[in-house]
C-alpha positions in Angstrom: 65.3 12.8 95.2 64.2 9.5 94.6 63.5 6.6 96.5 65.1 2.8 96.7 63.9 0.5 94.3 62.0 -2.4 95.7 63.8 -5.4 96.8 65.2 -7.8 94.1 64.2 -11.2 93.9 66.1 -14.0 95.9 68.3 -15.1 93.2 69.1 -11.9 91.2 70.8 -12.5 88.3 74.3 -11.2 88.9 75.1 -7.4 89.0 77.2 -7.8 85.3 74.3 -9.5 83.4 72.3 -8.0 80.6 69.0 -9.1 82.7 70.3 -7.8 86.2 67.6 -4.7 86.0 65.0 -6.6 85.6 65.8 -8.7 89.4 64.0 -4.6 90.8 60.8 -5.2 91.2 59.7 -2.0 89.8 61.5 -1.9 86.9 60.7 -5.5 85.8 56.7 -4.6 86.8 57.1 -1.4 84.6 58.9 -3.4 81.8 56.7 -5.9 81.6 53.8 -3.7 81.5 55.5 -1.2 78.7 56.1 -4.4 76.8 52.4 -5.4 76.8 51.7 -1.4 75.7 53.8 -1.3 73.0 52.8 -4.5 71.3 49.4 -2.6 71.8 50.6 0.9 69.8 52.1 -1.5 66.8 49.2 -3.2 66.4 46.9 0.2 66.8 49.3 1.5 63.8 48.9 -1.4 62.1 45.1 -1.4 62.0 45.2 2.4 62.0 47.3 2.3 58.4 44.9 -0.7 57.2 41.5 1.0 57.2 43.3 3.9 54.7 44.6 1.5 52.6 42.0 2.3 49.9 42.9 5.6 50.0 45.4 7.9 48.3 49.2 6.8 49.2 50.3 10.4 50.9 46.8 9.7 52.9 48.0 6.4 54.0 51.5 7.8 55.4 49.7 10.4 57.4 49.5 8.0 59.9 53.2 7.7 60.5 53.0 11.5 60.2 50.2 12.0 62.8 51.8 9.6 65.4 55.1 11.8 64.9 54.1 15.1 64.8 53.3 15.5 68.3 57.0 15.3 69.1 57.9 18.9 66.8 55.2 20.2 69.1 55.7 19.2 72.1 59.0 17.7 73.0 61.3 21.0 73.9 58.0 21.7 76.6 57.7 17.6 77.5 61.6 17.7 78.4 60.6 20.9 80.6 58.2 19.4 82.2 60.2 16.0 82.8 63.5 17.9 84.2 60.8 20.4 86.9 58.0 18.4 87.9 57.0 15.4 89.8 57.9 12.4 86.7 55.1 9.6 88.1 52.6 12.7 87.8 53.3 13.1 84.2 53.6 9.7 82.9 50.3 9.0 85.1 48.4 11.9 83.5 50.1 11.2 79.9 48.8 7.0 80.6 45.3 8.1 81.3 44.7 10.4 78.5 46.1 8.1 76.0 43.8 5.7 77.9 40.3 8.0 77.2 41.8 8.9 73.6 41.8 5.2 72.6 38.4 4.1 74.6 37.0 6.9 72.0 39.0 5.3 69.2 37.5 1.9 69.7 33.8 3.1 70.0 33.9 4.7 66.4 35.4 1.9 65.3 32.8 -0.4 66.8 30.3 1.8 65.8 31.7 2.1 61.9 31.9 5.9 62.1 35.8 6.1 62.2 36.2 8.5 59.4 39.6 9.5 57.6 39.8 12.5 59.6 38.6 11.2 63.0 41.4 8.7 62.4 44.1 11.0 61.9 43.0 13.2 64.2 42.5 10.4 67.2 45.8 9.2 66.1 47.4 12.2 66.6 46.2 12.9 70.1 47.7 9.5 70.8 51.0 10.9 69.8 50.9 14.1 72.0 50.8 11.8 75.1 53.8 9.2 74.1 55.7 12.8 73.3 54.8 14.3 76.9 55.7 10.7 78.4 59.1 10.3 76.3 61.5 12.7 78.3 59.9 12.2 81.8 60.5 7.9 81.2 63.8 7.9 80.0 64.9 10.7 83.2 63.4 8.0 85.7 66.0 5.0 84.6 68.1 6.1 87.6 65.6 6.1 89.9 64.3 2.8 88.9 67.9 0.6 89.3 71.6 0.9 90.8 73.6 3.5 88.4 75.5 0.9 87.5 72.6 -1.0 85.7 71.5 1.9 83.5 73.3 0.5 80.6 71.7 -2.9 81.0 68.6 -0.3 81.5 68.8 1.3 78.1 69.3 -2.2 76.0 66.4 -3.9 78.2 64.4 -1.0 77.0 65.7 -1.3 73.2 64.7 -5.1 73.4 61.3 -3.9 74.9 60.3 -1.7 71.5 61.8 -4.4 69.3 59.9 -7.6 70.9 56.7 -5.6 70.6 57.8 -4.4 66.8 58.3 -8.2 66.5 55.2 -9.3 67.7 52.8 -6.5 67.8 52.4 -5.6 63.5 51.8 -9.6 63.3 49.2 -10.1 65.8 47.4 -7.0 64.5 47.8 -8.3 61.0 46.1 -11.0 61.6 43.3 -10.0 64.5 42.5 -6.7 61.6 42.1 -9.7 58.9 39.6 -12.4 61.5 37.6 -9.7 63.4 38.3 -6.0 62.3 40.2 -2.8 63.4 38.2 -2.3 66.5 39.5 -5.1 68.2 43.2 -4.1 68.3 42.1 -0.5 69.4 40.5 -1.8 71.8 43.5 -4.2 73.2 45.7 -1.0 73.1 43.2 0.7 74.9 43.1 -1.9 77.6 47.1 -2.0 77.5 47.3 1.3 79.3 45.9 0.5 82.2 49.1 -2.0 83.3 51.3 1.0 83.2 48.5 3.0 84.8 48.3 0.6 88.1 51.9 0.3 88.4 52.5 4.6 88.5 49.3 4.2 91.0 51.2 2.0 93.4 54.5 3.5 93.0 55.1 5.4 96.1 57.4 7.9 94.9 58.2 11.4 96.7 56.4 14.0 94.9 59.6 16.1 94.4 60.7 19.4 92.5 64.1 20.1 90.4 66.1 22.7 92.4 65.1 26.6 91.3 62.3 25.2 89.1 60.2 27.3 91.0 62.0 30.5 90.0 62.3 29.7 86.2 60.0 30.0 83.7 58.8 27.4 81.0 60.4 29.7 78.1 63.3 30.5 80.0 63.4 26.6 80.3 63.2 25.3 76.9 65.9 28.4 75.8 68.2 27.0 78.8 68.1 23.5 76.9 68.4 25.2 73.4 71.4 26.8 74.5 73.1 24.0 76.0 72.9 21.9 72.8 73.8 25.0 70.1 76.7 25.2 72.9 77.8 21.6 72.9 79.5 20.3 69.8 79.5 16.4 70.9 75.6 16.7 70.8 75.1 19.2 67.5 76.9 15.8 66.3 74.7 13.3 67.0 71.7 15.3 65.9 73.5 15.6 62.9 74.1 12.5 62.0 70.3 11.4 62.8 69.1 14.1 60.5 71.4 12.8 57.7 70.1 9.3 58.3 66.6 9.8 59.1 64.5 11.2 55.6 65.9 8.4 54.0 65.3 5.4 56.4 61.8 7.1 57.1 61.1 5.8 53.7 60.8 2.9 55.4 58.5 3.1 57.3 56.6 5.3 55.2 56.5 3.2 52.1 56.0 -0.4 53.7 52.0 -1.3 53.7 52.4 0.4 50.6 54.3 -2.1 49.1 52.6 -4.7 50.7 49.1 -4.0 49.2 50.5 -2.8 45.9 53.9 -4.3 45.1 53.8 -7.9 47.2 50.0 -7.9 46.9 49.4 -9.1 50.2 46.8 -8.4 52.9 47.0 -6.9 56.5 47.8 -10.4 57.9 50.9 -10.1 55.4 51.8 -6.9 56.0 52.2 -7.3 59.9 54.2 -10.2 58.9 56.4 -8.1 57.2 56.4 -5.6 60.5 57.2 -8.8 62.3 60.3 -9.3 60.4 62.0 -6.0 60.9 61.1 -6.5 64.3 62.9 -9.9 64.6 66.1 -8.4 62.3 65.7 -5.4 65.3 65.7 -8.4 67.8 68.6 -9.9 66.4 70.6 -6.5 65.7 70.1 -6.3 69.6 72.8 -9.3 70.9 74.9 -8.5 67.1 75.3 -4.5 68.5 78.2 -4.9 71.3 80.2 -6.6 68.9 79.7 -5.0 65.9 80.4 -1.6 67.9 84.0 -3.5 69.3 84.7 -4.5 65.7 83.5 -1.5 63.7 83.5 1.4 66.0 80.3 3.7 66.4 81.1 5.5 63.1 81.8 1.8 61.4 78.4 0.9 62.4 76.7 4.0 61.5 78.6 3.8 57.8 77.0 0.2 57.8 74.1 0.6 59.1 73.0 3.1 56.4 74.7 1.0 53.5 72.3 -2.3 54.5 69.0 -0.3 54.6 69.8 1.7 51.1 70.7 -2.0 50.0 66.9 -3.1 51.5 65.2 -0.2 49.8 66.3 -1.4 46.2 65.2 -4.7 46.9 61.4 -3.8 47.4 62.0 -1.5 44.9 62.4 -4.2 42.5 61.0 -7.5 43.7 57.8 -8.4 43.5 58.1 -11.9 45.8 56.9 -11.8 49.3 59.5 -14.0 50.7 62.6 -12.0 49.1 60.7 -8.9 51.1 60.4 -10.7 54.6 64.3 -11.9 54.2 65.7 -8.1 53.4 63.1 -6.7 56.2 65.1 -8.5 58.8 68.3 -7.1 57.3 66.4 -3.7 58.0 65.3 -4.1 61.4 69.2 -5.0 62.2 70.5 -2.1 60.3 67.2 0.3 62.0 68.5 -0.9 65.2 72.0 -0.6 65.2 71.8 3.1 64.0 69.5 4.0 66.5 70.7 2.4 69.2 74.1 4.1 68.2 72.4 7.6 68.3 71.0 7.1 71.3 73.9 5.7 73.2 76.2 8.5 72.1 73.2 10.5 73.3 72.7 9.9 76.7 76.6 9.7 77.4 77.2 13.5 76.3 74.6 15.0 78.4 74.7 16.4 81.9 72.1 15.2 84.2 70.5 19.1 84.7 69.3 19.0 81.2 69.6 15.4 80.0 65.2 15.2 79.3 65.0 18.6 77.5 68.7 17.2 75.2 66.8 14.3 74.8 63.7 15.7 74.2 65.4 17.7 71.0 66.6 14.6 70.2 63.5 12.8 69.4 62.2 16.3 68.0 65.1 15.4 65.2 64.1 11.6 64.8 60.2 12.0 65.3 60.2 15.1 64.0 62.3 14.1 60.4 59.9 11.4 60.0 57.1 13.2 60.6 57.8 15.5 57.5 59.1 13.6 55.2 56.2 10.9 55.0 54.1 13.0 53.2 56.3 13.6 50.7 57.3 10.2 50.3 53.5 9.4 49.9 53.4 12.2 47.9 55.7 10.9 45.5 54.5 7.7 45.1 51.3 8.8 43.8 53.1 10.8 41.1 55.6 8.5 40.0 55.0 4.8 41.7 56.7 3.3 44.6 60.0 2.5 42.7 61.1 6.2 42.6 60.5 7.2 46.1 62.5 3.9 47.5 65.2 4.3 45.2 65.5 8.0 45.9 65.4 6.6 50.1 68.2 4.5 49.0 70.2 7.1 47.5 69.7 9.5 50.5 71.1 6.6 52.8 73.8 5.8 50.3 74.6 9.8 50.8 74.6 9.4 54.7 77.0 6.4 54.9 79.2 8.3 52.7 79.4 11.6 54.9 80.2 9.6 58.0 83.9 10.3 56.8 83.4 13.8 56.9 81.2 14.3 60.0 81.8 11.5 62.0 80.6 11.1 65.4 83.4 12.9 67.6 86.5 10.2 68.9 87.7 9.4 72.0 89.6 12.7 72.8 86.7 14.7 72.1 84.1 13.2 73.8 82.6 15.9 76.1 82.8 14.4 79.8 78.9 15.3 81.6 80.1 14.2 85.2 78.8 17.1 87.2 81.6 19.4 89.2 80.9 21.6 91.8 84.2 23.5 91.8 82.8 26.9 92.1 81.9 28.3 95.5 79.3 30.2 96.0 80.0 33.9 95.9 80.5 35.7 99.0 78.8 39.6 98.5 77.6 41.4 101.4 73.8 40.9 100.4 71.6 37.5 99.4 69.9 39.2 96.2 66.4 37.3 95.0 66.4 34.5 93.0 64.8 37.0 90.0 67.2 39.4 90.6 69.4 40.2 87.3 70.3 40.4 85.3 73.9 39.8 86.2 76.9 40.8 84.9 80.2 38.3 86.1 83.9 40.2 85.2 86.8 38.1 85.6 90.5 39.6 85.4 92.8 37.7 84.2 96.4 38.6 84.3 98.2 36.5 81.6 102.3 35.6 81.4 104.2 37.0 78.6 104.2 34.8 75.1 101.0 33.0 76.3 98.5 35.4 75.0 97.7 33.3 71.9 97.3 30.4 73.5 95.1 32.0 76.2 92.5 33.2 73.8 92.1 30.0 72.1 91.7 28.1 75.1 89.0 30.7 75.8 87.4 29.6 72.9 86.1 26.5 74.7 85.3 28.4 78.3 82.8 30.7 76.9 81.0 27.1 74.9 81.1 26.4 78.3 79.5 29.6 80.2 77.4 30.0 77.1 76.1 26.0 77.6 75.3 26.9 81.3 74.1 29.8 81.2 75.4 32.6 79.9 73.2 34.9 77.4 76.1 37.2 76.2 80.1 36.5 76.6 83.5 38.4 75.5 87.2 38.6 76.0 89.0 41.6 76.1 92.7 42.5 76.2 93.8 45.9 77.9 95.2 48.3 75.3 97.9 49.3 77.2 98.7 45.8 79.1 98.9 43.0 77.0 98.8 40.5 79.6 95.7 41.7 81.0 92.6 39.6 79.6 89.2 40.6 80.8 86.2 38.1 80.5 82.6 39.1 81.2 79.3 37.5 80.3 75.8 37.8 81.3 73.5 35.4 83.0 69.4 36.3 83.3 69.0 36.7 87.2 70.8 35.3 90.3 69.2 32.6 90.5 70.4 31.1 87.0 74.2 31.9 88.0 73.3 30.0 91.2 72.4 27.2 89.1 76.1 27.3 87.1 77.8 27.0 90.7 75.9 24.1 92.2 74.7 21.7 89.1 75.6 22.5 85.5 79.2 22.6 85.2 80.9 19.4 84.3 84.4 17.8 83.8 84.6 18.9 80.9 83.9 22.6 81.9 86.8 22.5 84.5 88.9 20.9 82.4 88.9 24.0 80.0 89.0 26.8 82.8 92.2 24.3 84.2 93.8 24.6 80.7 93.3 28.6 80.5 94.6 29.4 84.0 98.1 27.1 83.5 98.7 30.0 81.2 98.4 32.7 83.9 101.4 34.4 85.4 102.5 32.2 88.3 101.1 33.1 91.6 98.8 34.8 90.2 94.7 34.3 90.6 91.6 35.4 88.5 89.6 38.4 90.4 85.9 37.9 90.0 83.0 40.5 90.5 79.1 40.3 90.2 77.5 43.1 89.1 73.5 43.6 89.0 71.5 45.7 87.0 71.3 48.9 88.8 69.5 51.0 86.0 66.5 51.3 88.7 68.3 52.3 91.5 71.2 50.7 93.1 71.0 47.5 95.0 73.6 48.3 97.7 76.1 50.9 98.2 78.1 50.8 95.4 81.4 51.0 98.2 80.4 47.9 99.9 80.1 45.5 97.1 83.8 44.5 97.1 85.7 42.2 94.0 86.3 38.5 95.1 89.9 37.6 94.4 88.5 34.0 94.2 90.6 30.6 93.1 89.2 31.2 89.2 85.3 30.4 89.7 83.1 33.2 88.8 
């Protein structure tokens, strides 16, 4: 599906180092590039939030609310598009609309027409292409290095956003104080075009995900929806990044609020204090590995949350610049480690057949979260003053470290294993029905030893999460009233070519695992009989006499 990265340099850093990606000439081309694009975006937000500053707080973090937004919208259809269609298309397309969006930006800024609205408004386009580019970059990490470089991959790519972070909110600061808010639109504007040239000369396959043809964009996004309602590892992580992310959006939020009104400082100040929660974000980077050997994911989550609650009081009460720039470092370590937590957990617990729509629900959750609750943190602020709504961020954090205890991310033995497993064969029936045909009914007969009943229905309990995460729109059990030891299982799947699907790329280890556990529970010798049934309410399909039950090895 993809093709060989260029040739590395002739002394590659070795295979093991944190910098051996970046020896693919692609990915180091593409790195480089992002790098020069996201110190472009931070110091577009920076100049973005500066020309509002006059205005109302809740107007101010709008901005933060426009740039998020676009992910609520957009990212359950983005990870659709990223997981069927051709990937250097759409981040091609999404490069050279964000390119025309912010050519437009910097002429009505040039031009002194750049109105509240406009802003918001321009802003927010901006943030529909990064949410239809976020699923389809992430899904092309394998593509772009040797499998086992995408871990160096992901932290490269962390150190990416947090260098820019670093330096981007500081540059602007100061290029927004000596020649206006035009000029850093304008040097984000020209940013684009790296990534642009690079996608151009990428000669990459123009390829199609298996049966994308046959599936629908709803039936898509519900396919994802399902997996994650289905997946308990996942519904995990996106809980503990909604419990963490209203109140370390505060953050983000609040901050050029209480530069210009608390520290009293100007937009070269404020990207200074950017700059420092970039550098804390820098630093958290190389402290990460070893706080997550010493602490443990949940440690660090706990801790995490406690250091940015601690941060909030802090410029909730002082009024020094200095003290401000020193506790914004401990924020960027704490934002950082969280995150990059999240994330990691993330990516390991999701199967490669749906791994940009999971992700793409992931960032609905963090982009999304933010999104929302900046408005009411501005909001606040205008009632009451900045001190309530950052204490009240603080307290929300202090609540999320607390409830690590009680919803912890999931151990060791109950990490979800995503390595795909073709152990199903394909059915053999006596006609090749359409891809649309459905839907279709699977039975499977199970014929359970004596005393193992119980048992059998609990471990049933975790094969239908599993047909229901692949597939499967309805699912029971059923025990015959006058044979105990016969359990019947049936579920539905949409059409053929979504069962198809379950058989060749969306069960996992984890999914045989289960179906393993259930059938060492079956009376010796003994095998589960499978049939497939189609919807015959228009007419049969085939003679009902010649569609024959498979006495398969267990795999519907």
């Amino acid at each position: 599906m993809s093709t060989a990265p260029p040739s590395p340099s002739s002394q590659p850093p070795k295979p093991d180092s944190a910098w051996a990606p970046l020896a693919a000439r692609l990915f180091r081309a593409l790195w480089i590039t992002q790098l020069v694009s996201n110190i472009g975006s931070w110091m577009q937000m920076v100049g973005a939030q500066w020309l509002l500053i006059g205005h109302d707080a809740a107007l101010v973090t709008l901005v933060q609310t426009a740039s998020s937004l676009p992910v609520v919208l957009l990212a359950l259809p983005s990870g659709v598009v990223a997981d069927r269609y051709d990937r250097r298309g759409v981040l091609l397309t999404a490069q050279l609309a964000m390119l025309a969006v912010s050519g437009v930006l910097t002429a009505l800024a040039f031009a002194d027409a750049l109105t509240p609205m406009l802003l918001l408004v321009l802003t927010f386009l901006l943030g529909c292409g990064s949410a239809l580019m976020g699923p389809a970059w992430q899904a092309i990490q394998p593509e772009l290095v040797e499998r086992r470089q995408l871990g160096q991959a992901a932290a490269l790519g962390g150190l990416n956003m947090n260098l820019a972070r670093a330096v981007g909110p500081a540059v602007g600061g100061v290029v927004v104080a000596a020649a206006g808010a035009g000029w850093v639109f304008a040097f984000n504007a020209a940013s684009y075009l790296g990534i642009a040239v690079v996608l151009m000369l990428w000669r990459r396959p123009r390829t199609v995900a298996p049966g994308a043809g046959h599936e629908k964009l709803l039936s898509s996004i519900d396919a994802g929806r399902r997996y994650v309602r289905h997946a308990p590892d996942v519904r995990r992580v996106l809980l503990r990044m909604a419990l963490f992310i209203p109140g370390g959006g505060a953050l983000w939020a609040l901050l050029p609020l209480v530069a210009s009104r608390s520290l009293h400082l100007g937009s070269g100040g404020y990207g200074v204090l950017l700059g420092a929660v970039g550098a804390g974000a820098v630093a958290g980077a190389f402290v990460l590995p070893r706080s997550n050997r010493v602490l443990g994911a949940n440690g660090t989550l706990c801790g995490g949350a406690l250091i940015l609650a601690s941060v909030l009081v802090v410029l909730a009460t002082v009024r020094v610049p200095w003290l401000g720039a020193v506790a914004l470092l401990f924020a960027g370590l704490a934002w950082i480690g969280v995150l990059s937590t999240l994330n990691a957990a993330m990516q390991t617990r999701l199967p490669g057949w749906v791994r940009a729509r999971g992700l793409a629900v992931y960032l609905l959750v963090f982009q999304g979260g933010q999104a929302l609750v900046a408005p009411l943190w501005g909001a606040l602020a205008d009632r009451l003053g900045l001190a309530v709504p950052l204490l009240a961020g603080s307290t929300l954090l202090l609540l999320s470290a607390i409830s690590v205890r009680r919803w912890p991310l999931l151990g060791a033995k109950g990490v979800d294993d995503p390595s795909p497993s073709e152990h199903w064969p394909v059915p053999p029936l006596v006609f090749e029905p359409g891809p649309t045909a459905g839907p279709v009914l699977i039975t499977v007969s199970y014929r359970v030893a004596p005393g193992n009943e119980t048992a059998f229905s609990d471990c049933m309990d975790h094969v239908a999460r599993s047909r229901r995460r692949t597939g499967a729109l309805t699912w029971g059990l059923y025990q015959d009233g006058q044979d105990p030891g016969h359990f019947i299982e049936n579920y539905l799947v949409a059409s053929w070519s979504e069962h198809l699907a379950q058989h060749s790329d969306r069960l996992t280890g984890t999914d045989r695992r289960y179906e393993e556990r259930a059938r060492r529970l079956l009376v010796p010798g003994t095998r589960p009989e499978v049939t497939h049934a189609f919807d015959a309410s228009s007419g049969p399909v085939v003679p009902a006499t010649t569609h024959p039950s498979w006495k398969g090895d267990g795999a519907p």
